[in-house]
N, CA, C and O atoms as a GROMACS GRO file, in nm:
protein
  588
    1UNK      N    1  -0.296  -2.457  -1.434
    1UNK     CA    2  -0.162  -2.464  -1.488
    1UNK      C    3  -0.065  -2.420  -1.379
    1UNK      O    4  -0.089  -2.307  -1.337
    2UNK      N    5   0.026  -2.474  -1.330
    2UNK     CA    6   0.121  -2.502  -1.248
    2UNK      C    7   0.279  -2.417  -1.302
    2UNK      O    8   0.331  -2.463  -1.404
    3UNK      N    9   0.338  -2.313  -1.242
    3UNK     CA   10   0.464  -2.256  -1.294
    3UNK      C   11   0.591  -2.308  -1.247
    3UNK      O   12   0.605  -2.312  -1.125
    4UNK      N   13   0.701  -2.355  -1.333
    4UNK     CA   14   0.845  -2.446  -1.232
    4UNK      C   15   0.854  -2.368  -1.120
    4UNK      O   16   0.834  -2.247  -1.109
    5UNK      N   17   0.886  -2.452  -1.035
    5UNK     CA   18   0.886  -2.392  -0.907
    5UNK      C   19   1.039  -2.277  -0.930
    5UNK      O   20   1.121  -2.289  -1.022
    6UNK      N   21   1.041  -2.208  -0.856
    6UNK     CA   22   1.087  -2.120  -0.858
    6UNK      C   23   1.203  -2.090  -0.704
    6UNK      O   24   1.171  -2.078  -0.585
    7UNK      N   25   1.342  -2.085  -0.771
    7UNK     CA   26   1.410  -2.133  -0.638
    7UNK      C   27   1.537  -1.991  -0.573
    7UNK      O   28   1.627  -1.990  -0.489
    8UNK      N   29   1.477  -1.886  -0.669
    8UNK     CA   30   1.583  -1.764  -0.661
    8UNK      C   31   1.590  -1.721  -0.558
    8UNK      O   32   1.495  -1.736  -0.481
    9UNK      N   33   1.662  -1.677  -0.532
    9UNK     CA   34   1.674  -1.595  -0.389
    9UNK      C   35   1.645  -1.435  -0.424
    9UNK      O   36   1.638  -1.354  -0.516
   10UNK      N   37   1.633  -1.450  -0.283
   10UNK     CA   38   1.655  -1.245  -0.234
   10UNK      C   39   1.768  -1.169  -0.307
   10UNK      O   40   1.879  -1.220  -0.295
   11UNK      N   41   1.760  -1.055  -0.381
   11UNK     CA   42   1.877  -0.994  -0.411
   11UNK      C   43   1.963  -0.941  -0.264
   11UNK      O   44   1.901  -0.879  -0.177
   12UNK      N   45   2.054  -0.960  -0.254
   12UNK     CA   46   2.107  -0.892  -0.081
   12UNK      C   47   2.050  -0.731  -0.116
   12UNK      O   48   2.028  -0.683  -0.005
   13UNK      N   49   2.017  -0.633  -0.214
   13UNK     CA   50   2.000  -0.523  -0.195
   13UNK      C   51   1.809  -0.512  -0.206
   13UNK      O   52   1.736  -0.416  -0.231
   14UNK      N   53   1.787  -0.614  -0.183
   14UNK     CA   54   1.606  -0.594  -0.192
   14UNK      C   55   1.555  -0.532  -0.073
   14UNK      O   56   1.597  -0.560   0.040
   15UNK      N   57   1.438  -0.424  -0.105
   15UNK     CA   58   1.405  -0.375  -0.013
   15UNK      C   59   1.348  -0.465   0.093
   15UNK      O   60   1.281  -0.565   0.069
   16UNK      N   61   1.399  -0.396   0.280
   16UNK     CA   62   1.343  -0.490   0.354
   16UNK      C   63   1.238  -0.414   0.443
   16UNK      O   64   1.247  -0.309   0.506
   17UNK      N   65   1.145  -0.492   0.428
   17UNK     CA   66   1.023  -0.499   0.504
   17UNK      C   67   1.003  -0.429   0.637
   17UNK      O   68   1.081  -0.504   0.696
   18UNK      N   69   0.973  -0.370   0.706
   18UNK     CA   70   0.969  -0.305   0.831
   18UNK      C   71   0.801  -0.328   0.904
   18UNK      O   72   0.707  -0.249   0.908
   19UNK      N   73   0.818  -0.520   0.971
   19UNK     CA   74   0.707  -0.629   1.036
   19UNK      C   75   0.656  -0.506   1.100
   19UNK      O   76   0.736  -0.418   1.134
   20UNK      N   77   0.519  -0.491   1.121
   20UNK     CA   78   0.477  -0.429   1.254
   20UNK      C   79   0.371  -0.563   1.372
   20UNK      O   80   0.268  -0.626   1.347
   21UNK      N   81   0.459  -0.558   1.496
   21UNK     CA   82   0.415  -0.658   1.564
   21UNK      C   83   0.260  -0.616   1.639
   21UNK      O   84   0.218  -0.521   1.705
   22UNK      N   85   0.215  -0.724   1.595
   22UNK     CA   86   0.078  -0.724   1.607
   22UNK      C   87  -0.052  -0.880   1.675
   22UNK      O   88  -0.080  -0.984   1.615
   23UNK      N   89  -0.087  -0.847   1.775
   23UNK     CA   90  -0.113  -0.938   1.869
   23UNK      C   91  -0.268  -0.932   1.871
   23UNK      O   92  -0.331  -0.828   1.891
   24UNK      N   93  -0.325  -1.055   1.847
   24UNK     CA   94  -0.512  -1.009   1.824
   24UNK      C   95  -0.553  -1.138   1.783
   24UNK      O   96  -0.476  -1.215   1.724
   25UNK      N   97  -0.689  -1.171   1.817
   25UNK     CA   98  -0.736  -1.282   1.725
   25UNK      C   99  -0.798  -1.283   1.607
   25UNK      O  100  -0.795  -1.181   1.537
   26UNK      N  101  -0.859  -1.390   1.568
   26UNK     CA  102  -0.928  -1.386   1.400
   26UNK      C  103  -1.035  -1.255   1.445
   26UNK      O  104  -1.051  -1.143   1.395
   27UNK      N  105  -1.101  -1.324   1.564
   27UNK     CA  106  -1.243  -1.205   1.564
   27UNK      C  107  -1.180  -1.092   1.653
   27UNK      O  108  -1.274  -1.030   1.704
   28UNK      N  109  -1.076  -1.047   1.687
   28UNK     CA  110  -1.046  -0.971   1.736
   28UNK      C  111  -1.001  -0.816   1.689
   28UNK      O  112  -0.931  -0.795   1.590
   29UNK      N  113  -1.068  -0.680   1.804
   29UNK     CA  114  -1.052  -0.580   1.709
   29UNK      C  115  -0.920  -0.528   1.668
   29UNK      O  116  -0.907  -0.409   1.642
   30UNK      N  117  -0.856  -0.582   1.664
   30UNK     CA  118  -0.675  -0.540   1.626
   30UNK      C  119  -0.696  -0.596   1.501
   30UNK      O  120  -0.702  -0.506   1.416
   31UNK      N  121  -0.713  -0.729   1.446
   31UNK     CA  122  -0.715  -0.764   1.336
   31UNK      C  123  -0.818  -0.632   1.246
   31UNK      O  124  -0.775  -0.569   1.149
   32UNK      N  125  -0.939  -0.617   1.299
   32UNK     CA  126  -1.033  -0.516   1.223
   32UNK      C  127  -0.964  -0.418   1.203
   32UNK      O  128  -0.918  -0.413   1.089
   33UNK      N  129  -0.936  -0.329   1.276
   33UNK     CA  130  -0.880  -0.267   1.299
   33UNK      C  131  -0.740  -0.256   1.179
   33UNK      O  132  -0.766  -0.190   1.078
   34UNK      N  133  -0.665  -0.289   1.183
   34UNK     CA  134  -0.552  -0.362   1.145
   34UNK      C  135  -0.565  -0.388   0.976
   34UNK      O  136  -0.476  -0.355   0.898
   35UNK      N  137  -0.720  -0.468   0.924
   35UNK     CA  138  -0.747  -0.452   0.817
   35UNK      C  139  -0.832  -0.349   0.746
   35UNK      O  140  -0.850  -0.354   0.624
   36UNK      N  141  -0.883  -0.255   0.823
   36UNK     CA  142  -0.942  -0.126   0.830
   36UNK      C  143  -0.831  -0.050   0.748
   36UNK      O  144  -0.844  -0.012   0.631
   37UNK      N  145  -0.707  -0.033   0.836
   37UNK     CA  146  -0.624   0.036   0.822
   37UNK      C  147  -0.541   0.010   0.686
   37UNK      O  148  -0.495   0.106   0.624
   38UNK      N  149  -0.524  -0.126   0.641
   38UNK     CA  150  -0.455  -0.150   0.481
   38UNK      C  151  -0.557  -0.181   0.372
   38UNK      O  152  -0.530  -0.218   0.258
   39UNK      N  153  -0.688  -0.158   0.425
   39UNK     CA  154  -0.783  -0.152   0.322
   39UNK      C  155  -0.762  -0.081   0.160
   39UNK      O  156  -0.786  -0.134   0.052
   40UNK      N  157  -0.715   0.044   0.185
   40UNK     CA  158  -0.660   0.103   0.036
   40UNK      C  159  -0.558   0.057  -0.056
   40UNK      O  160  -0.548   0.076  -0.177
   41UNK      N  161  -0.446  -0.036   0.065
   41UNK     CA  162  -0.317  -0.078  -0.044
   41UNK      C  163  -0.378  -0.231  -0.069
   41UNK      O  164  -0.345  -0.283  -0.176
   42UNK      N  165  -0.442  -0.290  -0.002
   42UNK     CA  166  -0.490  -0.430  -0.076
   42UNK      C  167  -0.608  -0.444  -0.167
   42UNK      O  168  -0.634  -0.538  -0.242
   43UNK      N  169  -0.683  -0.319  -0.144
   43UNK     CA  170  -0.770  -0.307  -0.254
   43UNK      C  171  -0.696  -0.297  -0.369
   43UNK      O  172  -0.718  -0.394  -0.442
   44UNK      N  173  -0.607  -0.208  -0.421
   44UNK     CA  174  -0.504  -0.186  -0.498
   44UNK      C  175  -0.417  -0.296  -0.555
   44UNK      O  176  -0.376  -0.279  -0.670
   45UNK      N  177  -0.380  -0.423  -0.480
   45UNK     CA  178  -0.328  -0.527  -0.490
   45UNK      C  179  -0.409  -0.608  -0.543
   45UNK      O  180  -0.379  -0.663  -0.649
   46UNK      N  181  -0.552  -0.637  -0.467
   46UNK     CA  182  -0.602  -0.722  -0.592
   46UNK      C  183  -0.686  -0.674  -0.655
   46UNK      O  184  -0.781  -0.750  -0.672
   47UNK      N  185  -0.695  -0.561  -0.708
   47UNK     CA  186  -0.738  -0.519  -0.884
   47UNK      C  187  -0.598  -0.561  -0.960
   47UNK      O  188  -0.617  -0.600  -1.075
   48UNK      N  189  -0.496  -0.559  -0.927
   48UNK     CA  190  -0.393  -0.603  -1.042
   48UNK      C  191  -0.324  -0.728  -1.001
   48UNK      O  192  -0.209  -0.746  -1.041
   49UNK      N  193  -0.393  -0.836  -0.907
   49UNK     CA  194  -0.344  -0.923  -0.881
   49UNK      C  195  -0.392  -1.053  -1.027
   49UNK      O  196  -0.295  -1.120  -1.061
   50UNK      N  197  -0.513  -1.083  -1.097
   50UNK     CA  198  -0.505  -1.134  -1.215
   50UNK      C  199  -0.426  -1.104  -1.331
   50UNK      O  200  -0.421  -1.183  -1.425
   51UNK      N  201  -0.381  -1.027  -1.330
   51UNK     CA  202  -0.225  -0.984  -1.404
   51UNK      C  203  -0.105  -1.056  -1.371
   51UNK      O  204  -0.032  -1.115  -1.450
   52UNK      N  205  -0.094  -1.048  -1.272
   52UNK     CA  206   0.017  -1.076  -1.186
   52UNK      C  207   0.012  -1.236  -1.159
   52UNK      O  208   0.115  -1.302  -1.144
   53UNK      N  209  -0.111  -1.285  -1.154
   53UNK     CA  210  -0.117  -1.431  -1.166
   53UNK      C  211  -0.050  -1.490  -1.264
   53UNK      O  212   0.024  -1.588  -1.261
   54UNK      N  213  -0.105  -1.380  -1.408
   54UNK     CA  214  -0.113  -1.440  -1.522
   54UNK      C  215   0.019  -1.480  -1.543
   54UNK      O  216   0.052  -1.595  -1.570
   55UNK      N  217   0.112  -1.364  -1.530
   55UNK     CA  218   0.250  -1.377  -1.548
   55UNK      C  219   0.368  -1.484  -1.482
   55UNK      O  220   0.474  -1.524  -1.531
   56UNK      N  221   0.321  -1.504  -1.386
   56UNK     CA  222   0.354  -1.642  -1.270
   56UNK      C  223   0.305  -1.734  -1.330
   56UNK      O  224   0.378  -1.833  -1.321
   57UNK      N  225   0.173  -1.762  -1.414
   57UNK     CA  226   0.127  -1.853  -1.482
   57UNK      C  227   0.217  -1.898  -1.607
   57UNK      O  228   0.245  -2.015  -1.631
   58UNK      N  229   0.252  -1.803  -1.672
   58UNK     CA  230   0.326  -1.815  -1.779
   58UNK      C  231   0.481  -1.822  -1.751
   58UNK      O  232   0.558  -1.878  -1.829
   59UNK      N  233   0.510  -1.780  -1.667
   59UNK     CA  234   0.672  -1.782  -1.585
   59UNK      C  235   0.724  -1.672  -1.595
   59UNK      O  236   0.699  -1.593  -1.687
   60UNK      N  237   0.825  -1.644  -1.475
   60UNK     CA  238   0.874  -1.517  -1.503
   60UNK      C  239   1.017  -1.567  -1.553
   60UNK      O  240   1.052  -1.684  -1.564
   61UNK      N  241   1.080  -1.472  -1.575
   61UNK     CA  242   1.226  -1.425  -1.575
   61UNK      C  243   1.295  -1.543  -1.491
   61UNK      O  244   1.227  -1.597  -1.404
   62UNK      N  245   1.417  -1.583  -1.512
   62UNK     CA  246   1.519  -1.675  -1.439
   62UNK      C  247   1.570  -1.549  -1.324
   62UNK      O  248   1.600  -1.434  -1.358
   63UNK      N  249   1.571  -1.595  -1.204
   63UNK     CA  250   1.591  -1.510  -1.094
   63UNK      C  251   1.472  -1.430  -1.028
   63UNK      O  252   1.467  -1.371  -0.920
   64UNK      N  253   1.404  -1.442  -1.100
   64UNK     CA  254   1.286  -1.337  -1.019
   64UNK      C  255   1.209  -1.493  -0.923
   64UNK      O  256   1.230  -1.613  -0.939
   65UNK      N  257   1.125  -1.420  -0.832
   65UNK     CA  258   1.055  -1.502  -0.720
   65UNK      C  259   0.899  -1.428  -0.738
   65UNK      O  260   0.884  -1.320  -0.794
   66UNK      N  261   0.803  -1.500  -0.686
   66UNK     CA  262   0.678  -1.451  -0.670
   66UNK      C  263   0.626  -1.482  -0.571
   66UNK      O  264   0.646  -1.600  -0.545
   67UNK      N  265   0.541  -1.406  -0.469
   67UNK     CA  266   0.523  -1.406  -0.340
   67UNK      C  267   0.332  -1.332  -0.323
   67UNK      O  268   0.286  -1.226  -0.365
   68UNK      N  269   0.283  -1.414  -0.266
   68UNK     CA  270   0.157  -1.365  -0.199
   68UNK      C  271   0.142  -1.302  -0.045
   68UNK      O  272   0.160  -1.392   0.037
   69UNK      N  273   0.125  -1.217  -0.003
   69UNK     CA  274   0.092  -1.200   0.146
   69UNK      C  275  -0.042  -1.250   0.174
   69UNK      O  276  -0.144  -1.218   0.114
   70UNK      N  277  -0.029  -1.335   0.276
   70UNK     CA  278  -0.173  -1.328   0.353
   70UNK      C  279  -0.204  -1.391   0.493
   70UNK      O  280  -0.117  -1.474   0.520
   71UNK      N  281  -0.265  -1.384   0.556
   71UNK     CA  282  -0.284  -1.418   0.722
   71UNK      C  283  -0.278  -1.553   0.729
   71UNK      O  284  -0.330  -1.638   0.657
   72UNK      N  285  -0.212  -1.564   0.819
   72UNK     CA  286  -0.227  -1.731   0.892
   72UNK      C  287  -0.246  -1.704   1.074
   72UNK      O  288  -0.202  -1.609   1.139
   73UNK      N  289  -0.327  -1.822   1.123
   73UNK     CA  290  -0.365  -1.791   1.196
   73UNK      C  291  -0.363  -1.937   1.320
   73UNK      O  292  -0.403  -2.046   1.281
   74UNK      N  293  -0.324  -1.923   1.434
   74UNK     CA  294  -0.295  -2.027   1.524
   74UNK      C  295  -0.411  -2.060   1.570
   74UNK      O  296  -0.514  -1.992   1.561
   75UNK      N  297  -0.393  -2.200   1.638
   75UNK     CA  298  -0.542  -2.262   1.673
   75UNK      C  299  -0.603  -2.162   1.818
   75UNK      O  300  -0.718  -2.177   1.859
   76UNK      N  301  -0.517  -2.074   1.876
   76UNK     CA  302  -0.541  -2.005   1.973
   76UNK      C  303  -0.599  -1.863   1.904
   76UNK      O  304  -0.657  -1.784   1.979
   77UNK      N  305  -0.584  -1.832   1.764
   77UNK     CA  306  -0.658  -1.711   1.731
   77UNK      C  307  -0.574  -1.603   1.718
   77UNK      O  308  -0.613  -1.490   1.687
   78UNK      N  309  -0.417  -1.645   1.748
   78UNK     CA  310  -0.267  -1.553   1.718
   78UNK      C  311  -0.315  -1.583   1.577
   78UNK      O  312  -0.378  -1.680   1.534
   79UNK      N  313  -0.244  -1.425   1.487
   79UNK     CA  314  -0.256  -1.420   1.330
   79UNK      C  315  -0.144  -1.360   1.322
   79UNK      O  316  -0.121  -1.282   1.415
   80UNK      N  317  -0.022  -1.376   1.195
   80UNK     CA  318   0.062  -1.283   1.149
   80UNK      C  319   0.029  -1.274   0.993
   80UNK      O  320  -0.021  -1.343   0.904
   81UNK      N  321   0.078  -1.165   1.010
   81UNK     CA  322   0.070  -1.120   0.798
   81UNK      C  323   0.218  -1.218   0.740
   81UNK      O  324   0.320  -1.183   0.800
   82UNK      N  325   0.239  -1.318   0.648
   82UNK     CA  326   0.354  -1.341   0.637
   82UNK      C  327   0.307  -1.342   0.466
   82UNK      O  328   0.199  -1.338   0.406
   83UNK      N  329   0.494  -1.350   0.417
   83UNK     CA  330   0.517  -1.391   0.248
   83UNK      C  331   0.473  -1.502   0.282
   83UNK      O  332   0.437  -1.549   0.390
   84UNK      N  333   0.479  -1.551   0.150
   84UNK     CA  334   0.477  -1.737   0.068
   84UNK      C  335   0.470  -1.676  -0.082
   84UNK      O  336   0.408  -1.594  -0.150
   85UNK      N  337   0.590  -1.787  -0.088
   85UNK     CA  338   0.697  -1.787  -0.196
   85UNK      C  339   0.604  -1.905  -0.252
   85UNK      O  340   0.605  -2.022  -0.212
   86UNK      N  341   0.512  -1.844  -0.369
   86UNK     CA  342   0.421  -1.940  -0.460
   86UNK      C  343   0.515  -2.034  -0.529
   86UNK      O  344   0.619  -1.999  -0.586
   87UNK      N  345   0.453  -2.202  -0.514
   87UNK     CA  346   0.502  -2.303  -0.543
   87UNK      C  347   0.405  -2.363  -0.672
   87UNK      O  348   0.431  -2.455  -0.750
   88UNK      N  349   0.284  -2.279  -0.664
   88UNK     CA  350   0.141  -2.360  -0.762
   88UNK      C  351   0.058  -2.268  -0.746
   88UNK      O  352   0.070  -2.186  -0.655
   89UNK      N  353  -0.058  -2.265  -0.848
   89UNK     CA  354  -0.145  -2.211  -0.850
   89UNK      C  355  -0.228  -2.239  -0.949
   89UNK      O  356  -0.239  -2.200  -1.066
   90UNK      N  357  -0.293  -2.327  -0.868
   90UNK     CA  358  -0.423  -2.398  -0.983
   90UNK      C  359  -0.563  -2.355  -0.936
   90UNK      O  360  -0.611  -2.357  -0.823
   91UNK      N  361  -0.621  -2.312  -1.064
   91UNK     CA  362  -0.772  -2.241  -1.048
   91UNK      C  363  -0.743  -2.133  -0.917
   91UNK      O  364  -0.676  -2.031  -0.926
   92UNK      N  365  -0.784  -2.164  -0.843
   92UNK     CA  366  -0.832  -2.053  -0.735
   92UNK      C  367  -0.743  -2.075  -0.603
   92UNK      O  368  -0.731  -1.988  -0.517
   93UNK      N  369  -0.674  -2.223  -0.598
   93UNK     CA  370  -0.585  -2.280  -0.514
   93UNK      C  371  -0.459  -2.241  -0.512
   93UNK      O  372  -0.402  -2.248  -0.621
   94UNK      N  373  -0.390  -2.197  -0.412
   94UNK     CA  374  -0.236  -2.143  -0.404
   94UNK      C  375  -0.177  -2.265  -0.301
   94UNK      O  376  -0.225  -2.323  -0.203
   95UNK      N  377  -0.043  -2.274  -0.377
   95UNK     CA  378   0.092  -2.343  -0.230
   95UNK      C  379   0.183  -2.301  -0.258
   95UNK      O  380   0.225  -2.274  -0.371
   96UNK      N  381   0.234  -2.286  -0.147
   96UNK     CA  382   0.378  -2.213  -0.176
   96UNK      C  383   0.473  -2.254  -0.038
   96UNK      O  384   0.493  -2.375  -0.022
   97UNK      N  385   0.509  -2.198   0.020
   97UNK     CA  386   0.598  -2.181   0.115
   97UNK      C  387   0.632  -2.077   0.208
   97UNK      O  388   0.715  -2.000   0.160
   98UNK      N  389   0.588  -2.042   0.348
   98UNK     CA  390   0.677  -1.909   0.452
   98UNK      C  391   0.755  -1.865   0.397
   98UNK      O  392   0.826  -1.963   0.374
   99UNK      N  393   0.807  -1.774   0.347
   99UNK     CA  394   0.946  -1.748   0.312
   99UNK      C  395   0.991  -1.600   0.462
   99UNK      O  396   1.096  -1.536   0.464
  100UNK      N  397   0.912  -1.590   0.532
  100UNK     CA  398   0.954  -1.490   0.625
  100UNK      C  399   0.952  -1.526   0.788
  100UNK      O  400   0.847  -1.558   0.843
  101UNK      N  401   1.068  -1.519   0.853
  101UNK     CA  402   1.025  -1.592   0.986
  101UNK      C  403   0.884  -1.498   1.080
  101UNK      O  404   0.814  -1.397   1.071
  102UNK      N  405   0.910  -1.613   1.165
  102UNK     CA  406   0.751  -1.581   1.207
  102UNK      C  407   0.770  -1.525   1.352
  102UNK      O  408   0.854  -1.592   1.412
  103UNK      N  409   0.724  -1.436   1.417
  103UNK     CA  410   0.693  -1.386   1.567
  103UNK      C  411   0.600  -1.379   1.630
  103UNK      O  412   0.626  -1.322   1.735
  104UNK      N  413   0.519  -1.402   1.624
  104UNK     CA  414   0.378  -1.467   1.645
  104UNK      C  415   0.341  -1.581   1.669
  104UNK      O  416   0.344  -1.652   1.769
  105UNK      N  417   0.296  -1.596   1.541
  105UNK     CA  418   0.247  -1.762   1.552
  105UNK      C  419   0.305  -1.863   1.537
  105UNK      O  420   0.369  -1.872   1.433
  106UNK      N  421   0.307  -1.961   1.619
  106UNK     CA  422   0.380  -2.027   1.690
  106UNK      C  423   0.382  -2.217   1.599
  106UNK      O  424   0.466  -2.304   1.578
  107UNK      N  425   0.197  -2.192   1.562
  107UNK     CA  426   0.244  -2.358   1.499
  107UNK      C  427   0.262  -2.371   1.344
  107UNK      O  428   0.220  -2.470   1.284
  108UNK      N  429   0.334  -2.254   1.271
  108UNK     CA  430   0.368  -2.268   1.164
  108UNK      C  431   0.551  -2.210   1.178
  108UNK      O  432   0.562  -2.143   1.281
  109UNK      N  433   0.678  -2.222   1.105
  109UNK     CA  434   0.760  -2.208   1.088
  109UNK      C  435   0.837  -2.124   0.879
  109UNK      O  436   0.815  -2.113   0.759
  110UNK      N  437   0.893  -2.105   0.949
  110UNK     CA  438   0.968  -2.067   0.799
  110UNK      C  439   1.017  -2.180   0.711
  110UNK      O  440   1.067  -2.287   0.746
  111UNK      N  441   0.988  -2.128   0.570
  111UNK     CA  442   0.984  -2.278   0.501
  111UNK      C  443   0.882  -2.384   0.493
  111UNK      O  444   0.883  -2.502   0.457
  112UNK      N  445   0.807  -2.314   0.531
  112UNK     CA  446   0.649  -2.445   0.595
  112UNK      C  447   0.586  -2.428   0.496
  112UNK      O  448   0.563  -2.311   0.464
  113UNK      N  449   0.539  -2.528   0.420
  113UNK     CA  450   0.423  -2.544   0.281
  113UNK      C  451   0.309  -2.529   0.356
  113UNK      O  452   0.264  -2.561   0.466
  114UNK      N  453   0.278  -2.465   0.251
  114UNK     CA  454   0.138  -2.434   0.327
  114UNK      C  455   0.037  -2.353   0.151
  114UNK      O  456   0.076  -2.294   0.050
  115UNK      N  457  -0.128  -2.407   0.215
  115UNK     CA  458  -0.221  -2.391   0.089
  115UNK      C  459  -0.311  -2.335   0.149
  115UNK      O  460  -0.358  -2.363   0.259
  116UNK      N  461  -0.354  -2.200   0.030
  116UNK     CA  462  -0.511  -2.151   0.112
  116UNK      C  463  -0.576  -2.114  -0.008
  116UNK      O  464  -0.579  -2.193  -0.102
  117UNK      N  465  -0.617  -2.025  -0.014
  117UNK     CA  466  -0.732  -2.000  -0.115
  117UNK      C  467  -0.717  -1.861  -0.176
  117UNK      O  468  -0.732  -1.757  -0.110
  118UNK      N  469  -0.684  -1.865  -0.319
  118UNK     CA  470  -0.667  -1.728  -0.367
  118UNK      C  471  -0.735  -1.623  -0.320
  118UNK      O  472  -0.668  -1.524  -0.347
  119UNK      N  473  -0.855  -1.585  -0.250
  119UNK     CA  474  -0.891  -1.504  -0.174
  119UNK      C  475  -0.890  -1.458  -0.027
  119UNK      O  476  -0.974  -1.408   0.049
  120UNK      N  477  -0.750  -1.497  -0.018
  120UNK     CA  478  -0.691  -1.510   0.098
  120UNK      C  479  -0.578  -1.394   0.099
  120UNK      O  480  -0.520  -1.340   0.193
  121UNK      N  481  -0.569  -1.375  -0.048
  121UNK     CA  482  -0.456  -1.317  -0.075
  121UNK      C  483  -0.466  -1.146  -0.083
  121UNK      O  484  -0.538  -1.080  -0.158
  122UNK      N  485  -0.364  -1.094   0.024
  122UNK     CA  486  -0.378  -0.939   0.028
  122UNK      C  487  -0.300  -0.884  -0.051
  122UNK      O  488  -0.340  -0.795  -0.126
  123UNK      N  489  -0.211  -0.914  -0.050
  123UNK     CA  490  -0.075  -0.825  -0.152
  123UNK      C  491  -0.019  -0.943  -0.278
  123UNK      O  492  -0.075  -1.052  -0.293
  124UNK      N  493   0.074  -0.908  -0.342
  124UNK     CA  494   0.150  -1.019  -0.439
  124UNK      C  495   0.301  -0.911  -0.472
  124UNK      O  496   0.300  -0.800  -0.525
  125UNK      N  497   0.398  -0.972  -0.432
  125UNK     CA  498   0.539  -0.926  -0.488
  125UNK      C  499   0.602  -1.001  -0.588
  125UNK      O  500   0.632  -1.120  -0.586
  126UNK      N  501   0.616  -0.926  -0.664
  126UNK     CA  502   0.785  -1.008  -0.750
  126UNK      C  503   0.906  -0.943  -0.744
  126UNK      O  504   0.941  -0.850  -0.817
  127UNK      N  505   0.974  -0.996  -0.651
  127UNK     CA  506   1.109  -0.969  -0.657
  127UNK      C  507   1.207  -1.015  -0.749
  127UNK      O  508   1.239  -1.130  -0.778
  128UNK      N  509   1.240  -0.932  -0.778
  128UNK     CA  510   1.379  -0.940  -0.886
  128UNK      C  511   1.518  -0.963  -0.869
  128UNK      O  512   1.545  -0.946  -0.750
  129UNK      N  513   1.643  -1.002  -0.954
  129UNK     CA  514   1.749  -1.029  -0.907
  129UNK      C  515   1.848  -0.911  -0.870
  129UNK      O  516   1.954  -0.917  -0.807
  130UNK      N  517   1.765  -0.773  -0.942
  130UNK     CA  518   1.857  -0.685  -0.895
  130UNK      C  519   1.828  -0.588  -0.793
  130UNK      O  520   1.879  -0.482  -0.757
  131UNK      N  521   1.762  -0.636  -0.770
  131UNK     CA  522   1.671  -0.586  -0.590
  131UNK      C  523   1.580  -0.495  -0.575
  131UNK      O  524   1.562  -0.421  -0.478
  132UNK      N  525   1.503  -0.502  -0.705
  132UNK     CA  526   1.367  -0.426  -0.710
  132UNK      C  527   1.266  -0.488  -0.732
  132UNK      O  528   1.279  -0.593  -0.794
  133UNK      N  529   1.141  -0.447  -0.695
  133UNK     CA  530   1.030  -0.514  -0.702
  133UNK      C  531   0.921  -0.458  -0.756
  133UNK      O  532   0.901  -0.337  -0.771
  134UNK      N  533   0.838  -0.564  -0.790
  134UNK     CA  534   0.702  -0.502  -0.856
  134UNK      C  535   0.581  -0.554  -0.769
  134UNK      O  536   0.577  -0.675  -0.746
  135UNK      N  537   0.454  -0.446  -0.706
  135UNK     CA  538   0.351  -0.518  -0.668
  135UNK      C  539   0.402  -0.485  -0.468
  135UNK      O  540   0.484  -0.396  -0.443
  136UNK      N  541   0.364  -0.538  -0.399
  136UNK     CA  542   0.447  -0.526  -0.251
  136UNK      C  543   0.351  -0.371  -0.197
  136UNK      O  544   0.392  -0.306  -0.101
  137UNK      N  545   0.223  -0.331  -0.273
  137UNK     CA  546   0.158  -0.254  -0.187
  137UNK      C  547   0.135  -0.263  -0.047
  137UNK      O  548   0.192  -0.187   0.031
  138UNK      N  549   0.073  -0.331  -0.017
  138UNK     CA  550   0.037  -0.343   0.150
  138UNK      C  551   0.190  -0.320   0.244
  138UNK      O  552   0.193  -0.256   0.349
  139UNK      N  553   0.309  -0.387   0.182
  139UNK     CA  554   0.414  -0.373   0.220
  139UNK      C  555   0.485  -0.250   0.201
  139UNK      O  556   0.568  -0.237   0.291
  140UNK      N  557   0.486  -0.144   0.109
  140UNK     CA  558   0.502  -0.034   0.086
  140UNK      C  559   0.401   0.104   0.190
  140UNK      O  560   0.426   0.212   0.243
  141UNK      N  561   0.291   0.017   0.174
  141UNK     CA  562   0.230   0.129   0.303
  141UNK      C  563   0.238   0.136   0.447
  141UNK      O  564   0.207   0.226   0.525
  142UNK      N  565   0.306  -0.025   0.474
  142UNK     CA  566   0.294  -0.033   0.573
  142UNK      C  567   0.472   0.085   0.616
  142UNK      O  568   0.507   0.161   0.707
  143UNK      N  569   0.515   0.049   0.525
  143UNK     CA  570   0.682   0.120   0.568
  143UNK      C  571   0.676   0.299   0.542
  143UNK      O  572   0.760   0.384   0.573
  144UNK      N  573   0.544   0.313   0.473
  144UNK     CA  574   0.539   0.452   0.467
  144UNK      C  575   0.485   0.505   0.597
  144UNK      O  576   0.497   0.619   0.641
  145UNK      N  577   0.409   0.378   0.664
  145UNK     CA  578   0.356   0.500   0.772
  145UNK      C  579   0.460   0.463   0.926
  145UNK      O  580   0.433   0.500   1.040
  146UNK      N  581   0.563   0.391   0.888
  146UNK     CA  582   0.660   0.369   0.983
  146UNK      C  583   0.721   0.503   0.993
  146UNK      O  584   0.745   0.562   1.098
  147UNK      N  585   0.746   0.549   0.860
  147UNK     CA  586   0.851   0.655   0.875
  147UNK      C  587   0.799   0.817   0.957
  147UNK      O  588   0.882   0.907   0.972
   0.00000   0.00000   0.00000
């Protein structure tokens, strides 16, 4: 089952993200490393990510957006963590869209459709219209250990 696509924007007061730039390949130990290190907030993400499907399944709210994090990776073995702003989600299959520009990897762009495989998926946000969010673990830890 497929949810209307979903075309809301960012609240201008939504919390913003603080990227940490990160340079490594698929088999490379930065990535290990790297997923070593957010192992606790994505474990956390998907125990309540079939919830969170469900509700995207059924639709949210007018203004809210729903977003998956997960790796994409260049034919050279560059990877960035980016959003995608879910467009579908049938059985186990996700598409959606970049919704975050990219510094890294080079042969995908912002706005770029793009499909992978629900177990691909590390985090899940829903942002809201009044600039709070639900879900955005991996993204929440990552800004806790910025500070």
């Amino acid at each position: 089952m497929a949810q209307k696509l979903t075309t809301a924007s960012l609240a201008n007061n939504a919390p913003t993200d603080q990227p940490i730039s990160l340079v490594g390949t698929e088999a490379g130990n930065e990535l290990r490393a790297f997923d070593s290190l957010l192992a606790p907030a994505v474990k956390q993400a998907r125990k309540t990510l079939p919830q969170a499907k469900k509700r995207f399944l059924l639709g949210l709210p007018s203004g809210e957006s729903f977003f998956l994090t997960t790796h994409i990776f260049d034919t050279d073995g560059k990877f960035e963590q980016v959003f995608v702003r879910v467009t579908s989600w049938e059985s186990n299959k996700v598409v959606g869209t970049i919704a975050n520009d990219l510094v890294t990897v080079k042969q995908y762009q912002v706005n770029q459709s793009i499909e992978f495989p629900e177990k691909a998926a590390l985090d899940w946000t829903i942002a809201k219209p009044d600039g709070s969010e639900e879900g955005n673990y991996v993204g929440k830890f990552i800004d806790a250990l910025q500070k």
